[in-house]
NUROFI-14422 format. One record per residue (C-alpha): residue in one letter; x, y, z. Coordinates in nm, 4 decimals, decimal comma, padded with zeros to 6 digits. Example, Ala and Ser with C-alpha at 12.3 -4.5 7.8 and 13.67 -1.06 7.14 Angstrom:
# NUROFI-14422
@r=a&east=01,2300&north=-00,4500&up=00,7800 .
@r=s&east=01,3670&north=-00,1060&up=00,7140 .
//
This chain:
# NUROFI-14422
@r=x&east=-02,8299&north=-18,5516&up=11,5852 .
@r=x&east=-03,0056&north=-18,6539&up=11,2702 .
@r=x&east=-02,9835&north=-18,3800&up=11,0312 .
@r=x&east=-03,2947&north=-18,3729&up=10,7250 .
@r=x&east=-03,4230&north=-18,1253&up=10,5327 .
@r=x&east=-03,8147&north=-18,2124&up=10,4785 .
@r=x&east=-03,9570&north=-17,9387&up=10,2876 .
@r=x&east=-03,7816&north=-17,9835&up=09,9585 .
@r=x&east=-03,8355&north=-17,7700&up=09,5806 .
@r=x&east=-04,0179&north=-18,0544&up=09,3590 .
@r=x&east=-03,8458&north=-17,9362&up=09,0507 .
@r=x&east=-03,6785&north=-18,1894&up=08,8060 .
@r=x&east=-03,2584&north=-18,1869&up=08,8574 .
@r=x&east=-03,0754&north=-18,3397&up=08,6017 .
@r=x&east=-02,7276&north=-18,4156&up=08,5694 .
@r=x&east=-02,5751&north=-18,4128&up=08,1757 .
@r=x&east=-02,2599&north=-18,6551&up=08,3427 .
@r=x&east=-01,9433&north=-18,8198&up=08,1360 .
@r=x&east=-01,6356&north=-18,9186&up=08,2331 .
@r=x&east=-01,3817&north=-18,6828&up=08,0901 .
@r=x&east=-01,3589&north=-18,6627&up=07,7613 .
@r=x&east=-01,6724&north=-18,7616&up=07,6544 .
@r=x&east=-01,7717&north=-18,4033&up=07,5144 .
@r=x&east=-02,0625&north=-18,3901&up=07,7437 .
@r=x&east=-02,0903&north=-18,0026&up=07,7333 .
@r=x&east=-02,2267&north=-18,0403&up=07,3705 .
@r=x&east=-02,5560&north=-18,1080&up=07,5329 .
@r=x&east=-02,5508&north=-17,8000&up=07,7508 .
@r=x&east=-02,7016&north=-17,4949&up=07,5555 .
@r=x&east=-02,9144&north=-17,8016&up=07,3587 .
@r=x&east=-03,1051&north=-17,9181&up=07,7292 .
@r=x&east=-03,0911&north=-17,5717&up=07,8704 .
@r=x&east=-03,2956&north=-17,4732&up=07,5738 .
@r=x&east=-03,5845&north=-17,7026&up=07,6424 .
@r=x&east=-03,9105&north=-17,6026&up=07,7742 .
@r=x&east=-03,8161&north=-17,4698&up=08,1313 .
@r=x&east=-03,5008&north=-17,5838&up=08,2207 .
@r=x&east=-03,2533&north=-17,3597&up=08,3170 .
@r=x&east=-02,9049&north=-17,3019&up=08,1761 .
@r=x&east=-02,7022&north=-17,5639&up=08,2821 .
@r=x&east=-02,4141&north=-17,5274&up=08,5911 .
@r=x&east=-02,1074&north=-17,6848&up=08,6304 .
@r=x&east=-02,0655&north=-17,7216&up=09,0153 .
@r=x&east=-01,8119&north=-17,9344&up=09,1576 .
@r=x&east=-02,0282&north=-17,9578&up=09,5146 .
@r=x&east=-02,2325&north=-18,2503&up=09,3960 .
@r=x&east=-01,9629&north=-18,5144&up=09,2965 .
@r=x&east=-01,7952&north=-18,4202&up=09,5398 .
@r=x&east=-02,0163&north=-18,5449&up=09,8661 .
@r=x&east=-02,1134&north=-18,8393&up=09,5983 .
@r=x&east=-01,7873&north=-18,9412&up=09,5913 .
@r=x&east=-01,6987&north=-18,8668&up=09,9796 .
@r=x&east=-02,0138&north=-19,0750&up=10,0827 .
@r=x&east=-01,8799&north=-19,3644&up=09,8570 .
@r=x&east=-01,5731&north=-19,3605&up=10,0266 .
@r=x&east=-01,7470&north=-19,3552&up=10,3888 .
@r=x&east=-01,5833&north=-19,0212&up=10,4408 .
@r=x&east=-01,9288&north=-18,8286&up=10,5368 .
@r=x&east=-02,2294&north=-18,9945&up=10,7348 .
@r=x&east=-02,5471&north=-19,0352&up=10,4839 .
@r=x&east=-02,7813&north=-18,7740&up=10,6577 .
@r=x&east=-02,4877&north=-18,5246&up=10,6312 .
@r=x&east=-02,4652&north=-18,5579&up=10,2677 .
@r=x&east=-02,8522&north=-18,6228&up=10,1965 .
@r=x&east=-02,8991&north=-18,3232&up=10,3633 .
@r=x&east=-02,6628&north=-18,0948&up=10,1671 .
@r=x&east=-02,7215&north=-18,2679&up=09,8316 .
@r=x&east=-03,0925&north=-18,1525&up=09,8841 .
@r=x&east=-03,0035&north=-17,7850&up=10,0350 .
@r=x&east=-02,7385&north=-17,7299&up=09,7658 .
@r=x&east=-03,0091&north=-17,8209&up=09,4720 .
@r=x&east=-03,2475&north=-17,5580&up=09,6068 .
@r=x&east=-03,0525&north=-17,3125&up=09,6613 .
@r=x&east=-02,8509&north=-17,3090&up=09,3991 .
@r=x&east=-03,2519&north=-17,3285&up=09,1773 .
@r=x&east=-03,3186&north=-17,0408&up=09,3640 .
@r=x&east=-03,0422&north=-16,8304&up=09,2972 .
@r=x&east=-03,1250&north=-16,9330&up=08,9078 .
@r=x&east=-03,4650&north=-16,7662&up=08,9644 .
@r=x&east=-03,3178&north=-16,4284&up=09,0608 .
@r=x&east=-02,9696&north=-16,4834&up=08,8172 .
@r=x&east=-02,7293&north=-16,5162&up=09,1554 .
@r=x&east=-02,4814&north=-16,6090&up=09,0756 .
@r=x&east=-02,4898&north=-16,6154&up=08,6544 .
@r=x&east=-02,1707&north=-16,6874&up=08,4677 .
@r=x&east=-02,0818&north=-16,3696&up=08,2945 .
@r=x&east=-01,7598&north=-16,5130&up=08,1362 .
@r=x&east=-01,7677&north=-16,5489&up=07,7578 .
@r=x&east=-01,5201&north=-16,7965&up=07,7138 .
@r=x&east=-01,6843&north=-17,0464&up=07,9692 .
@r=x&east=-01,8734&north=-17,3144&up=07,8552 .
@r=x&east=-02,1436&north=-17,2238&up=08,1100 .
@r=x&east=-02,1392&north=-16,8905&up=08,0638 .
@r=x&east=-02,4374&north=-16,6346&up=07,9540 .
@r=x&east=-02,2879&north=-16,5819&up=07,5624 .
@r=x&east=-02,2817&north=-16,9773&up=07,4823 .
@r=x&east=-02,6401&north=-17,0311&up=07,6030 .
@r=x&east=-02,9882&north=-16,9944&up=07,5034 .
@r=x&east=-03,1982&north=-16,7564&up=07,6795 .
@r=x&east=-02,9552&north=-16,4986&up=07,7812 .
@r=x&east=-03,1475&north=-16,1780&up=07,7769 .
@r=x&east=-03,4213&north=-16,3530&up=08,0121 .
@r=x&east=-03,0977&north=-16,3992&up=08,2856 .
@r=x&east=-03,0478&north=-16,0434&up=08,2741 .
@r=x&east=-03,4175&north=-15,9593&up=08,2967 .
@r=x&east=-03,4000&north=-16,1546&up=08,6593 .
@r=x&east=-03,1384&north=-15,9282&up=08,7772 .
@r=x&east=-03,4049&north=-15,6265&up=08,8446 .
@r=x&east=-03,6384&north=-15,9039&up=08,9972 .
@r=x&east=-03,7364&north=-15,9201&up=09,3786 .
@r=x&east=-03,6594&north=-16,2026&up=09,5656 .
@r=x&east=-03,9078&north=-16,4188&up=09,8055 .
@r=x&east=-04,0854&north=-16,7250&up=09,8332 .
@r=x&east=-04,2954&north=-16,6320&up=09,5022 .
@r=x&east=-03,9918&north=-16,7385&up=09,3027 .
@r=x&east=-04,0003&north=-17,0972&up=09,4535 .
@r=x&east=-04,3772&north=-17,1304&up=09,3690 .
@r=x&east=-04,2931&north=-17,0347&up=09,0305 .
@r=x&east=-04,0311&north=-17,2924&up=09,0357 .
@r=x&east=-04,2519&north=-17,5856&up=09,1843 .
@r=x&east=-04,5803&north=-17,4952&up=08,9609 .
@r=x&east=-04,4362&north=-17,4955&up=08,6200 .
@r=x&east=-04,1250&north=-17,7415&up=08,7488 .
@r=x&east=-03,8613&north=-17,5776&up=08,5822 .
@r=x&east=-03,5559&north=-17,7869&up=08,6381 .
@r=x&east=-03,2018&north=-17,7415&up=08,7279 .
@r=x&east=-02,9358&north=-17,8295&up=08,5165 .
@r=x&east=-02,5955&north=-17,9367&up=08,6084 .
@r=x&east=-02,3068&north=-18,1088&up=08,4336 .
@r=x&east=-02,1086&north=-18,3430&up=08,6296 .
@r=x&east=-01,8241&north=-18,5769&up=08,6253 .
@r=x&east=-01,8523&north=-18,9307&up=08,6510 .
@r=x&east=-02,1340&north=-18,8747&up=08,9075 .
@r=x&east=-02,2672&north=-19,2415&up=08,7639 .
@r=x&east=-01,9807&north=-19,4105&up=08,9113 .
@r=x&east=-02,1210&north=-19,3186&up=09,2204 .
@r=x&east=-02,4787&north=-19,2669&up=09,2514 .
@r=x&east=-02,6328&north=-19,4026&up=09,4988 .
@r=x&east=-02,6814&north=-19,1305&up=09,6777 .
@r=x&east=-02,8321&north=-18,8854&up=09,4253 .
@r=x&east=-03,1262&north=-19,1355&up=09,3784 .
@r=x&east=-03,1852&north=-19,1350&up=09,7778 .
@r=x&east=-03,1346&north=-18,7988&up=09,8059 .
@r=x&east=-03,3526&north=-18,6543&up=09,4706 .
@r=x&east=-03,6073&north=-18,9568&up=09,4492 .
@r=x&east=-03,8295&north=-18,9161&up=09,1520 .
@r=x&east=-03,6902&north=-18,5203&up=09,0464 .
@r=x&east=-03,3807&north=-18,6852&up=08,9394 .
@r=x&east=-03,3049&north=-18,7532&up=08,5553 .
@r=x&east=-02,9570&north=-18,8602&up=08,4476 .
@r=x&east=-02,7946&north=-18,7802&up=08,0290 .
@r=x&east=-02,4721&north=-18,9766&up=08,0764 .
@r=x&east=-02,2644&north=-18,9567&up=07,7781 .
@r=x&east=-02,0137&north=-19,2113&up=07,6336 .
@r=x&east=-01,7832&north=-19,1780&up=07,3989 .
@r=x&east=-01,5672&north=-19,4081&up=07,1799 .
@r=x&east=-01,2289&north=-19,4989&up=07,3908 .
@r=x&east=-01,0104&north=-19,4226&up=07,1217 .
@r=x&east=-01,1105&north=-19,0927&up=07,0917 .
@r=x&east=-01,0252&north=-19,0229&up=07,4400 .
@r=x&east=-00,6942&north=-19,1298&up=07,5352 .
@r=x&east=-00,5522&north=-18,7958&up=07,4166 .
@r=x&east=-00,7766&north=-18,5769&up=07,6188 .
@r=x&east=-00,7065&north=-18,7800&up=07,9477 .
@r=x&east=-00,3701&north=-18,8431&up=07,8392 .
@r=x&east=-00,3153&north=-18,4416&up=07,8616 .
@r=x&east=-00,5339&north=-18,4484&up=08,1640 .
@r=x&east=-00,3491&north=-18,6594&up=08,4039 .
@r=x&east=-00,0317&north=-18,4806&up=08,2577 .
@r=x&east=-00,1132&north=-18,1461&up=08,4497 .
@r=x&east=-00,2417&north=-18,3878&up=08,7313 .
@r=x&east=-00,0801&north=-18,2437&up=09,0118 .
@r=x&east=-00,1643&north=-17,9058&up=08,8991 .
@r=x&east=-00,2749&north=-17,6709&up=09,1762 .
@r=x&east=-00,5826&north=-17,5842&up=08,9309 .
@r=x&east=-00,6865&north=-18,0072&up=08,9479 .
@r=x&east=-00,9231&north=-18,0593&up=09,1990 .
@r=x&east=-01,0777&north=-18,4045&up=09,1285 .
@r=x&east=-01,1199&north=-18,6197&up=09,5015 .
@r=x&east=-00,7714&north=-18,7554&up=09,5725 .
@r=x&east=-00,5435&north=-18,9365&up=09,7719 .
@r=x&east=-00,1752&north=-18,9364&up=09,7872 .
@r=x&east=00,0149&north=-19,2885&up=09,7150 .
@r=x&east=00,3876&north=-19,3445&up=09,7630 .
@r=x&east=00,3952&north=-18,9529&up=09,7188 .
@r=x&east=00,1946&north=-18,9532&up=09,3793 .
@r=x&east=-00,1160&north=-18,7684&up=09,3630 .
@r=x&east=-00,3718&north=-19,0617&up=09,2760 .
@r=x&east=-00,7754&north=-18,9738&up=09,1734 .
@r=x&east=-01,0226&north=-19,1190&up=09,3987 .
@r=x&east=-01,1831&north=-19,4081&up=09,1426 .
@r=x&east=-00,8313&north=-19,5369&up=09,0840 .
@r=x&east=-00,7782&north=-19,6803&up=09,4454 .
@r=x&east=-00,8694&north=-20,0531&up=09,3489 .
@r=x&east=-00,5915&north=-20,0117&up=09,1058 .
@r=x&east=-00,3553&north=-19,8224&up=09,2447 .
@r=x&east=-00,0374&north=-19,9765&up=09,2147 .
@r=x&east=-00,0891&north=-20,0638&up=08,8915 .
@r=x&east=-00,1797&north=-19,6940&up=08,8257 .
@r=x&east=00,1298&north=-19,6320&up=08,9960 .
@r=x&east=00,3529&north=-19,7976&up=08,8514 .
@r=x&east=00,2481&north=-19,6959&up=08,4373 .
@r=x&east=00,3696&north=-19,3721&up=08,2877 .
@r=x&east=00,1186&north=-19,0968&up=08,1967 .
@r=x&east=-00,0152&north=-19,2723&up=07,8656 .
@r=x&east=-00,0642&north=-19,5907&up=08,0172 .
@r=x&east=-00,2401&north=-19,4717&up=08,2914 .
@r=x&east=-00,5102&north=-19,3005&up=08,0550 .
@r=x&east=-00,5753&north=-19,6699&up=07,9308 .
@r=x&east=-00,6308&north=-19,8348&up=08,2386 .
@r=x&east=-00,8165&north=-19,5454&up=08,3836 .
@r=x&east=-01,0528&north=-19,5138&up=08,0643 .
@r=x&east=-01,0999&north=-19,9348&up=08,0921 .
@r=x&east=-01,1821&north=-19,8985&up=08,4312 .
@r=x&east=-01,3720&north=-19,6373&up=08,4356 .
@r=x&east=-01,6209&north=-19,7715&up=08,1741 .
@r=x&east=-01,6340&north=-20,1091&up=08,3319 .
@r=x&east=-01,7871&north=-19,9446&up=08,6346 .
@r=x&east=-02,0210&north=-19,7452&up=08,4105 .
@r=x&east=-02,1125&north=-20,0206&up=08,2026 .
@r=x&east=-02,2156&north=-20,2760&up=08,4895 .
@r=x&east=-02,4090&north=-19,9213&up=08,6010 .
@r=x&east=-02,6074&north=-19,9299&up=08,3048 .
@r=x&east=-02,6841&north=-20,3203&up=08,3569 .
@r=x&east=-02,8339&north=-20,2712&up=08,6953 .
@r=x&east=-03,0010&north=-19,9264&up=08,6355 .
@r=x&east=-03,1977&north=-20,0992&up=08,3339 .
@r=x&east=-03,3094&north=-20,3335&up=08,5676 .
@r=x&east=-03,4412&north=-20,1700&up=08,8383 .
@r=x&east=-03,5631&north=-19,8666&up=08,5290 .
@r=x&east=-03,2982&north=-19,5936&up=08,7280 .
@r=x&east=-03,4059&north=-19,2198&up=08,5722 .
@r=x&east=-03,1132&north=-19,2477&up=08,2883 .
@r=x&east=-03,0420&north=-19,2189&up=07,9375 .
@r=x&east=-02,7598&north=-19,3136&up=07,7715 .
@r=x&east=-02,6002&north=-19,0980&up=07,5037 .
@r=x&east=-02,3112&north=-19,1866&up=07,2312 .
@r=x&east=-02,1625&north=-18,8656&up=07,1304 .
@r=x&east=-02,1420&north=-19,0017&up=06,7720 .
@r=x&east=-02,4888&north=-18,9768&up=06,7805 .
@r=x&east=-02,5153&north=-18,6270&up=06,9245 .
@r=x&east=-02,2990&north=-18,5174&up=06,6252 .
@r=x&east=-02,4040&north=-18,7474&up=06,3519 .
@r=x&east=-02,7894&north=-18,7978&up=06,4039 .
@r=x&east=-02,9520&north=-18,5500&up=06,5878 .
@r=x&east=-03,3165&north=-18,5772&up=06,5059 .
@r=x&east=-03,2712&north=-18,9018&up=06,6908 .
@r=x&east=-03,0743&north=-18,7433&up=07,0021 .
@r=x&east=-03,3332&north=-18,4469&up=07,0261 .
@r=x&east=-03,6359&north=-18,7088&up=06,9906 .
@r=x&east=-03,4993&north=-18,9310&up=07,2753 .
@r=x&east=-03,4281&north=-18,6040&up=07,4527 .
@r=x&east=-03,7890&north=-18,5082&up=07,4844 .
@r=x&east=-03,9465&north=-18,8320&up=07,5261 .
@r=x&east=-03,6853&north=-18,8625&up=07,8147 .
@r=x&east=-03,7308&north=-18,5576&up=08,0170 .
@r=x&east=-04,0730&north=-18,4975&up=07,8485 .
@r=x&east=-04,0246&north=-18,1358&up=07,7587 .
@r=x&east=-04,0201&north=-17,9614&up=07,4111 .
@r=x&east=-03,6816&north=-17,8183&up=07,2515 .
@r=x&east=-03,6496&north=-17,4122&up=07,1725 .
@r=x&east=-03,8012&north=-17,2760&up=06,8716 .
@r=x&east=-03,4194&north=-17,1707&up=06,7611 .
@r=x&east=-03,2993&north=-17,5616&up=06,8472 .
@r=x&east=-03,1234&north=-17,5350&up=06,4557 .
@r=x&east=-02,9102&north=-17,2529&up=06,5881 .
@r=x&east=-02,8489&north=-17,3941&up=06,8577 .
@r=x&east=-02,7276&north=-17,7089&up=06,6998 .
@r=x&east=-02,5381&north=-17,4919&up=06,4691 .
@r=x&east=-02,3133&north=-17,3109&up=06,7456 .
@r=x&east=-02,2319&north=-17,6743&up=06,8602 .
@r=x&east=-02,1392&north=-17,8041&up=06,4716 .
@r=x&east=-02,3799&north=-18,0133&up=06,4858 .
@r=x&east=-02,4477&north=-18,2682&up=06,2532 .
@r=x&east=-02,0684&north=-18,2574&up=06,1453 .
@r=x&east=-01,8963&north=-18,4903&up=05,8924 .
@r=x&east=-01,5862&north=-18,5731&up=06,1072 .
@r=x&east=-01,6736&north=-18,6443&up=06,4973 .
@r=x&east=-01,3824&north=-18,4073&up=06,6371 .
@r=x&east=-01,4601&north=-18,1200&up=06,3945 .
@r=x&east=-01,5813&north=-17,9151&up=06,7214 .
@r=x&east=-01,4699&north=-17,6566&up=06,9568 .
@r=x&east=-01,2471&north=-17,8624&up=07,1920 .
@r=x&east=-01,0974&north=-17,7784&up=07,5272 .
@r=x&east=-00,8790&north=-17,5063&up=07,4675 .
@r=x&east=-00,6111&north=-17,6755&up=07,7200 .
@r=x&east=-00,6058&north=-18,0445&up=07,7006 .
@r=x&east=-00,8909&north=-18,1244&up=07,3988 .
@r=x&east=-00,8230&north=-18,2278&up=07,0458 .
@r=x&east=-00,6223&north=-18,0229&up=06,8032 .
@r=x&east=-00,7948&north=-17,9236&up=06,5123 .
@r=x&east=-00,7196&north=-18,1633&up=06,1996 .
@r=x&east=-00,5927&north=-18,1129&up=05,8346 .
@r=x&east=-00,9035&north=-18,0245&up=05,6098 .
@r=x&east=-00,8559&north=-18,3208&up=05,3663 .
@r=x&east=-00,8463&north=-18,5722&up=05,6162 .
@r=x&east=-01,1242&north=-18,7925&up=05,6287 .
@r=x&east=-01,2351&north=-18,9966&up=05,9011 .
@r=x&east=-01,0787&north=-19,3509&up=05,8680 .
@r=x&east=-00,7630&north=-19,1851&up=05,8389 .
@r=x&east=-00,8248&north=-19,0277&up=06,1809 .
@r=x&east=-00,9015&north=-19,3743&up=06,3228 .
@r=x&east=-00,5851&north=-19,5024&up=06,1612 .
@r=x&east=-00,3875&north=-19,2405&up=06,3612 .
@r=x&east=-00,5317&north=-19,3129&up=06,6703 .
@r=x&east=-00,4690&north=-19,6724&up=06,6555 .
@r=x&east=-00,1263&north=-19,6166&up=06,5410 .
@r=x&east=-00,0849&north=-19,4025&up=06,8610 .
@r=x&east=-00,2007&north=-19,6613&up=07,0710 .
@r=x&east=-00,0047&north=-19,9539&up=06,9305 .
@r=x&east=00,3404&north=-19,7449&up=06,9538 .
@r=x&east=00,2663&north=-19,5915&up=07,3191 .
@r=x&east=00,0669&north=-19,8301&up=07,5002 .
@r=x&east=00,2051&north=-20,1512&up=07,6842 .
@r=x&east=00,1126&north=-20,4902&up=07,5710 .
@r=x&east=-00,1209&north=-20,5925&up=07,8029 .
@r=x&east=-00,2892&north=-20,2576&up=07,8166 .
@r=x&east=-00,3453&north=-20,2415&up=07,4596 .
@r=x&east=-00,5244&north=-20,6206&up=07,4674 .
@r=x&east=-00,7436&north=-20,4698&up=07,6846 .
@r=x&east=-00,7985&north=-20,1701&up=07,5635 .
@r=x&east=-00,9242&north=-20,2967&up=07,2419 .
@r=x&east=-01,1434&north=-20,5565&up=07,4272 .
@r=x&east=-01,3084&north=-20,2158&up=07,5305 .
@r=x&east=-01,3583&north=-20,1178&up=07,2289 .
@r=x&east=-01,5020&north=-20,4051&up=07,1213 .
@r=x&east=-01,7663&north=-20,3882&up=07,4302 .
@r=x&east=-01,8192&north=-20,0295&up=07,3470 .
@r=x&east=-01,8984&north=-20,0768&up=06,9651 .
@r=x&east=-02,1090&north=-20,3606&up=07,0697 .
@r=x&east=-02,3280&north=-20,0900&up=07,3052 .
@r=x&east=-02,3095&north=-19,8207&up=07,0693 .
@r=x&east=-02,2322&north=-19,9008&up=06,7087 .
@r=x&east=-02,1423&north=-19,5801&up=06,4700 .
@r=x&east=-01,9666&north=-19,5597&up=06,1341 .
@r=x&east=-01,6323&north=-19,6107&up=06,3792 .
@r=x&east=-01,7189&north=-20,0106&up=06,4456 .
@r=x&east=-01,6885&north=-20,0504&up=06,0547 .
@r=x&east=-01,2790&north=-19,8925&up=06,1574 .
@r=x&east=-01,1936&north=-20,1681&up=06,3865 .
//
């Protein structure tokens, strides 16, 4: 049995994807305030058979098939607000978004095929945040053809060892449910199975390093090939996003060729954004940043970090740790390359 689904939504889909960390969800309300495109979802399904096909655990018609049936139905539900986050506190949710009156509206709507003409006619796109969906995409471009448009953001290494550091930390958490396999009884995440003994063997801040190194490696020899072959993707610093928006919000619309809300200041606003220090934002509330002292200026910050990393780290993962740096400045320079 082959198993296809033929008769497909034409809407756009695109992914806002980072590895953790890379404070991705900035661009949430700021996309799902553009000209028809709806708030933006965070659902697990879609990294999930990405990942399981790139590990040959599910045949490719399988996961074509529910990549494509997920996407529409989860487009329709948006038409008709099934299944809306209500929760205040969620990034995703109706209060930290544009447009929130218009999901309520839907509620009284009927449902029926006239939704999904609506959807194909004026093509208003889905909008999902993943994570690290890049290091294994393959599928999403034979699965989503020319609807698909990828916003991966990066983010300067140093300013992510602490998030990841706290991350792996609750690792084995029932509440963790990245794609994993179990190694000499430790819980190990799916991308670090080239490495694993290494991974192994390193305690918890030492394994942020080498995952973080890897991890953009992948992503950056992504990027190589994708600008080749001119893949559907745009590549986002977040010291950009925070620091020069006009810029972000231009590239934004030339990318996915759609026009930003009439409120796009507010918007900006809720996020912080422009802000004088990069980490003056909101934060995970469990495992993000702290918030810094007032009078501390950025340098300083830097300083601290580096500090950090010199004292914790192991030799031979701080060598190459600030090789990646090096590589990442080199891709996307900010005030931090003058730091380093």
């Amino acid at each position: 049995m082959f198993l296809e689904k033929k008769l497909n939504l034409e809407n756009d889909i695109i992914f806002i994807d980072g590895l953790w960390g890379t404070g991705k969800s900035i661009l949430g309300p700021i996309i799902g305030g553009m000209q028809k495109v709806e708030k933006f979802k965070l659902e697990h399904i879609y990294e999930y058979i990405s990942v399981l096909y790139h590990l040959n655990k599910i045949e490719k018609d399988s996961a074509t098939w529910m990549l494509n049936t997920y996407a529409d139905l989860s487009q329709y539900n948006n038409s008709i607000s099934r299944e809306v986050n209500l929760r205040f506190g969620d990034d995703s949710g109706l209060k930290n978004n544009p447009n929130s009156l218009d999901y309520l509206q839907r509620l009284f709507k009927k449902d029926g095929d006239h939704n999904l003409v609506n959807i194909n006619e004026n093509n208003i796109a889905l909008n999902l945040m993943s994570h690290m969906i890049l290091m294994t995409p393959e599928l999403l471009f034979t699965a989503y053809g020319d609807r698909l448009k990828i916003i991966e953001v990066v983010r300067h290494p140093l300013y992510m060892i602490e998030h990841w550091e706290n991350y792996l930390r609750r690792f084995d958490s029932p509440r963790e449910f990245t794609v994993s396999f179990y190694y000499q009884q430790t819980k190990i995440p799916w991308w670090a199975d080239e490495f694993k003994d290494e991974y192994f063997s390193y305690d918890v801040f030492d394994k942020a390093l080498i995952s973080i190194r890897k991890c953009y490696e992948k992503l950056f020899k992504t990027e190589l090939l994708d600008s080749n072959n001119e893949k559907p993707l745009l590549y986002l610093s977040f010291e950009d996003i925070v620091t020069n928006p006009d810029k972000i919000l231009s590239d934004l619309s030339t990318f996915l060729k759609r026009t930003h809300h009439k409120k796009i200041k507010r918007i900006l606003a809720r996020q912080r954004i422009p802000r004088k220090l990069l980490i003056d934002g909101l934060g995970h509330q469990s495992y993000g940043f702290k918030k810094i002292k007032d009078n501390q200026n950025e340098e300083e910050f830097y300083k601290k970090l580096v500090l950090r990393l010199q004292k914790k780290g192991s030799k031979e993962n701080i060598d190459s740790f600030n090789n990646l740096i090096e590589v990442y400045n080199k891709k996307f320079p900010s005030k931090l390359s003058n730091y380093h």
